[in-house]
C-alpha positions in Angstrom: -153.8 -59.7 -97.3 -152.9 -57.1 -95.0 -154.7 -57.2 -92.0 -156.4 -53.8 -90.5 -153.8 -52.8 -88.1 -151.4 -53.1 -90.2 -153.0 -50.6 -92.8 -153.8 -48.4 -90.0 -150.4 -48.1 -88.8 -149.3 -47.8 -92.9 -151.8 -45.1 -93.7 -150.7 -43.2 -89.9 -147.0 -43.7 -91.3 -147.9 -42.0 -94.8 -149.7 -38.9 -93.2 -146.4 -38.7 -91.3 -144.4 -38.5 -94.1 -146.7 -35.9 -96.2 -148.2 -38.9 -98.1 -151.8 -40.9 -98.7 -152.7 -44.1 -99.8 -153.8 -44.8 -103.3 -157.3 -44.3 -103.8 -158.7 -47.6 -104.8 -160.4 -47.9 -108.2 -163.1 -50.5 -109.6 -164.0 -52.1 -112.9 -166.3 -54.4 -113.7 -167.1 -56.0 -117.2 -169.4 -54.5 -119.3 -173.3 -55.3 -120.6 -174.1 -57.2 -123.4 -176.1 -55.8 -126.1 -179.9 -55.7 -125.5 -182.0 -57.8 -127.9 -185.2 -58.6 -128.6 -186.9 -61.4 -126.7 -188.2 -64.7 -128.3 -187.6 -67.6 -126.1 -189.9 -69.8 -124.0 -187.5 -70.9 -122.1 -186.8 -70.6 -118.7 -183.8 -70.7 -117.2 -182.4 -71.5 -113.6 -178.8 -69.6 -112.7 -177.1 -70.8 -109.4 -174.1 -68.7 -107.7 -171.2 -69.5 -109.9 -167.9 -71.0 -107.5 -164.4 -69.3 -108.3 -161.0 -71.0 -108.1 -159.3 -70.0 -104.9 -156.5 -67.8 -106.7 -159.2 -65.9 -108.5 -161.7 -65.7 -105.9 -160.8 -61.9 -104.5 -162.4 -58.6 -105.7 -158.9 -57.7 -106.4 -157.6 -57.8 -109.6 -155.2 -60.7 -110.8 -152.3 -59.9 -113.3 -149.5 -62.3 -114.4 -145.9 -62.5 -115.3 -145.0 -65.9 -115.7 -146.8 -69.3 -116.1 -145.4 -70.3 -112.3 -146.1 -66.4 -110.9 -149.0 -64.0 -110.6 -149.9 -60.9 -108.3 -152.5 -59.0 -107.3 -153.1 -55.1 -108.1 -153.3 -53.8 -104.5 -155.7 -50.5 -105.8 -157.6 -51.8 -108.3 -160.7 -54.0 -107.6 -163.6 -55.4 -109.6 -166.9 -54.1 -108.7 -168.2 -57.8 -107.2 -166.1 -61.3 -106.8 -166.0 -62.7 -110.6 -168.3 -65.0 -109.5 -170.7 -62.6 -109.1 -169.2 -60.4 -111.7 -169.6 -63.4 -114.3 -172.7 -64.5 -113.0 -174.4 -61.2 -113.7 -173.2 -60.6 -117.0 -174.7 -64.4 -118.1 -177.9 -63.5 -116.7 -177.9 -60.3 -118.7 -176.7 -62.1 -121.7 -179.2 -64.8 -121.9 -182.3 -62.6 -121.1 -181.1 -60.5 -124.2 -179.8 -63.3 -126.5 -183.2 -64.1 -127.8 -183.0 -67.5 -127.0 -184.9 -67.8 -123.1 -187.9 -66.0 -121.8 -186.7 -65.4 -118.6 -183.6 -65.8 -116.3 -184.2 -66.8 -112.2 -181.9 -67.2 -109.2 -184.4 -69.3 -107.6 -186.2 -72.7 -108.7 -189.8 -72.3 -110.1 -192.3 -74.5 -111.6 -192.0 -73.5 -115.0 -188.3 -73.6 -115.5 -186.5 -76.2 -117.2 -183.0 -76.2 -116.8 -180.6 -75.0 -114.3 -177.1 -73.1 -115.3 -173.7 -73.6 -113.0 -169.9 -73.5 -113.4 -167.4 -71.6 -111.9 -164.8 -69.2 -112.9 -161.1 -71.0 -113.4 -159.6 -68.1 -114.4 -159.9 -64.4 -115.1 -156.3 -62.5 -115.6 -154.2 -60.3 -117.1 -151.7 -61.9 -118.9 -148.3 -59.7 -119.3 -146.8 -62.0 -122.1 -143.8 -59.4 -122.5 -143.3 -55.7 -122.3 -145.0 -54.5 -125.1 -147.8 -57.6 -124.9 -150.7 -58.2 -122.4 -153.7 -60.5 -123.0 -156.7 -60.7 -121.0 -157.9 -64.2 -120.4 -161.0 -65.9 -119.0 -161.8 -69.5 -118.2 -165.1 -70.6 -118.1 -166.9 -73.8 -116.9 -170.9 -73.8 -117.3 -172.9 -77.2 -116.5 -176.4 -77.6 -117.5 -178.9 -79.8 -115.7 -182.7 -80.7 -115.8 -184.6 -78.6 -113.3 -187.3 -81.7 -112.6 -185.3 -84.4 -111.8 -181.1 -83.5 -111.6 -179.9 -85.4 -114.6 -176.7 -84.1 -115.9 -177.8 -81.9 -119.9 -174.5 -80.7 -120.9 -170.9 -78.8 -120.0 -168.2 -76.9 -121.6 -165.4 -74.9 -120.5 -164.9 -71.9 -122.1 -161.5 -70.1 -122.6 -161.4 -66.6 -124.2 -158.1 -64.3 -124.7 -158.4 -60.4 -125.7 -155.1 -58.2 -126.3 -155.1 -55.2 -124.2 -154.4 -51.9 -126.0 -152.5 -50.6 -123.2 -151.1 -52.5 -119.6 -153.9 -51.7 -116.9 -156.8 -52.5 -115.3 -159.2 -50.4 -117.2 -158.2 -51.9 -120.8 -158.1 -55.4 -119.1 -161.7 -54.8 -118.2 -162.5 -53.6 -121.7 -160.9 -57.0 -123.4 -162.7 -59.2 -120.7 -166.0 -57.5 -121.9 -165.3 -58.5 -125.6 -164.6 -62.0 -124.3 -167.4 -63.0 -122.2 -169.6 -61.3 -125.3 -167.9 -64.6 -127.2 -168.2 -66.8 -124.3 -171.9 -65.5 -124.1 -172.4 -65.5 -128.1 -171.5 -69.3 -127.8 -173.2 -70.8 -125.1 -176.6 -69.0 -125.1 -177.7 -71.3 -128.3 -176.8 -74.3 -126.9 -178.3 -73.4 -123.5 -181.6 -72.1 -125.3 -181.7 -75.4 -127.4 -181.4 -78.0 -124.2 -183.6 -75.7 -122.2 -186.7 -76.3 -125.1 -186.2 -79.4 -125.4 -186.7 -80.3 -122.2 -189.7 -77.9 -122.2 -191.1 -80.7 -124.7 -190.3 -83.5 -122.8 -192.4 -82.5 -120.1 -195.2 -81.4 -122.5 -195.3 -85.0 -124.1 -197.0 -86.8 -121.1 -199.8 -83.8 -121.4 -200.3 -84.4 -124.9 -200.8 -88.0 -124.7 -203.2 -87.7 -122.2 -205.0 -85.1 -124.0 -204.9 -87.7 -127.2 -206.2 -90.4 -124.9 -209.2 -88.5 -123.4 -210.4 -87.5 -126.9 -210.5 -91.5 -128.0 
C-alpha cells in the first residue's frame, strides 16, 4: 500500500501533467429480502475475522490460482468482515427463523454465531469468463456454557455478466443470499433447541412443586 507521501507527491505530479487521480468508487453487497418474523430464537453475532489477503476495503480480483491483485479505485463500503457480518445479521432477522439478532451477550440468547471470511474475489477465469467467489466459515456455540453446536464452511461462485466491480458486487449478493438461504435453518434449529434445554430444568421443577 502506498504510503501518504508518496500519493501526495503522485497526485502533485498529475496536476502537473494536466491530470487527476481516479476517483475512488464503493460497492458493497446487497440486502436480503425482508420476511416476516416467527422465531424465538435469539441469536449472538461476534465480529467475523478475515484472511489476511482478503482483509482490505479494497477489492480483490484474480488471474491465476498462484496470483491475485487488488483494484486500486474500487473499494467495498466496510472490510468483508464487516460487510459479511452485516448482511447475516440482516438475513437471519428476516429469515423467519430467530426473533432477534445481538452483537452483545444477553440473558435470553442462546447461541452465539462466528467465522471468518476465507475468501471473497473476483475470479477472471479467461477473457470472456469471470466468477465471483465467496468462502465462508460460520461456527455456532452455546451462549451458557461455550460448548462447541456446529460449523460449516460455505463456498459460493456467481458468473459476472460483465468484468468489474459493480457486477462482482451484484454476483456476491446472489451468493451470500445462498450462503444465507442455507445456514439460517440450521442456525434457527440449534438455537431452539437449546432454548429447550435450558427450559427443561424449569419444567421439572415446576412438575415437582405441583406433586
Amino acid at each position: 500500500m502506498k504510503t501518504p507521501v508518496v500519493l501526495l507527491l503522485l497526485s502533485f505530479a498529475l496536476e502537473a501533467c494536466g491530470g487527476k487521480l481516479p476517483e475512488t468508487r464503493y460497492y458493497q453487497i446487497s440486502p436480503p429480502p425482508s420476511r416476516d418474523h416467527t422465531g424465538a430464537a435469539v441469536v449472538v453475532l461476534e465480529p467475523l475475522m478475515t484472511d489476511a489477503a482478503y482483509d482490505d476495503e479494497r477489492i480483490v480480483y484474480r488471474t491465476s490460482p498462484y496470483r491475485f491483485d487488488y483494484y486500486q479505485y474500487h473499494r467495498w463500503s466496510a472490510s468483508p468482515g464487516v460487510m459479511v457480518g452485516n448482511y447475516l445479521e440482516q438475513a437471519l432477522e428476516s429469515s423467519g427463523r430467530v426473533r432477534a439478532v445481538v452483537r452483545e451477550p444477553t440473558t435470553d440468547a442462546q447461541v452465539i454465531l462466528g467465522g471468518r471470511v476465507v475468501a471473497i474475489e473476483e475470479v477472471d477465469a479467461s477473457r470472456s469468463r469471470w466468477i465471483g467467489r465467496i468462502v465462508v466459515e460460520l461456527t455456532l456455540t452455546d451462549a451458557k456454557t461455550g460448548a462447541a453446536l456446529w460449523s460449516r464452511q460455505f463456498e459460493e461462485t456467481e458468473p459476472l455478466v460483465a468484468q468489474n466491480p459493480e457486477s462482482l458486487a451484484r454476483a456476491l449478493s446472489v451468493a451470500m443470499l445462498r450462503i444465507a438461504t442455507a445456514a439460517a435453518p440450521r442456525i434457527g434449529e440449534l438455537a431452539d433447541r437449546q432454548a429447550q434445554v435450558r427450559a427443561q430444568p424449569t419444567t421439572i421443577q415446576a412438575l415437582n412443586k405441583g406433586q
